[in-house]
C-alpha positions in Angstrom: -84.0 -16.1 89.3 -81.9 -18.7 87.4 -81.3 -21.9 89.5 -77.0 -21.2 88.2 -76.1 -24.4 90.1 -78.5 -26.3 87.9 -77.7 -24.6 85.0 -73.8 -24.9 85.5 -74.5 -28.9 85.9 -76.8 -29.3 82.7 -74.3 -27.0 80.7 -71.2 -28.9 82.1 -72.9 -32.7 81.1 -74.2 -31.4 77.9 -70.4 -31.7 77.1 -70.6 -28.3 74.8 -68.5 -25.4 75.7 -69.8 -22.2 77.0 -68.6 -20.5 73.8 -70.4 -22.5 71.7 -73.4 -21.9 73.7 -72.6 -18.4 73.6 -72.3 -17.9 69.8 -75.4 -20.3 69.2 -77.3 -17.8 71.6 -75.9 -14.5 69.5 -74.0 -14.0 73.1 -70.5 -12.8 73.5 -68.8 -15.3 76.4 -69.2 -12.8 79.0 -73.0 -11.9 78.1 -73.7 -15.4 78.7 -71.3 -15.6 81.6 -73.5 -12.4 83.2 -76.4 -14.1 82.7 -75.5 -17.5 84.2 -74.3 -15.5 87.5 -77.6 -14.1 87.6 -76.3 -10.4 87.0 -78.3 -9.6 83.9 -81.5 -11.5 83.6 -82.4 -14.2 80.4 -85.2 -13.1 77.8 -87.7 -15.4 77.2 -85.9 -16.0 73.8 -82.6 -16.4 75.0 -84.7 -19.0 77.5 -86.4 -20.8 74.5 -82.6 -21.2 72.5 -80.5 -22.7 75.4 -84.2 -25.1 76.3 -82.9 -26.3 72.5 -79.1 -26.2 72.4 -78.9 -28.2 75.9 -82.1 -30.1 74.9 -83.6 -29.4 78.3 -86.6 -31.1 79.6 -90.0 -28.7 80.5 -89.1 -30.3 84.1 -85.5 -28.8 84.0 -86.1 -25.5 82.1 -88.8 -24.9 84.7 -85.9 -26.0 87.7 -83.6 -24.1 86.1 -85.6 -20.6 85.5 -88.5 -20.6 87.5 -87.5 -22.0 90.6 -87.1 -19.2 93.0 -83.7 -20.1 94.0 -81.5 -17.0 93.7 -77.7 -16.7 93.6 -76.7 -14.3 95.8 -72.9 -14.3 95.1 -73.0 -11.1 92.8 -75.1 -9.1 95.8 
């Protein structure tokens, strides 16, 4: 499960918008909202484009995706 806290932290100093994001992944706002929750689950694709619009580290896109931390807010 996506590490959101992480996520929301690396989004949020990237200092890019989370429409921007969005429309650079081929996501509407609330798609990418859904998957930043955790409620609908990244592709491995979607995965590789936000490692290059946020210019993540292997370290952090591991952190962030394959941590094991789950959000259990939309349980």
């Amino acid at each position: 499960m996506v590490n959101t806290d992480l996520l929301n932290e690396v989004i949020d100093q990237s200092g890019l918008k989370r429409t921007a994001i969005a429309r650079k992944m081929g996501l509407s706002d609330k798609g990418l909202k859904l998957k930043i929750d955790g409620v609908n689950e990244f592709k491995g694709s979607e995965i590789q484009k936000l490692r290059m619009i946020l210019n993540l580290t292997d370290q952090e896109r591991e952190r962030i995706f394959f941590s094991g931390k789950m959000n259990l807010n939309h349980l």
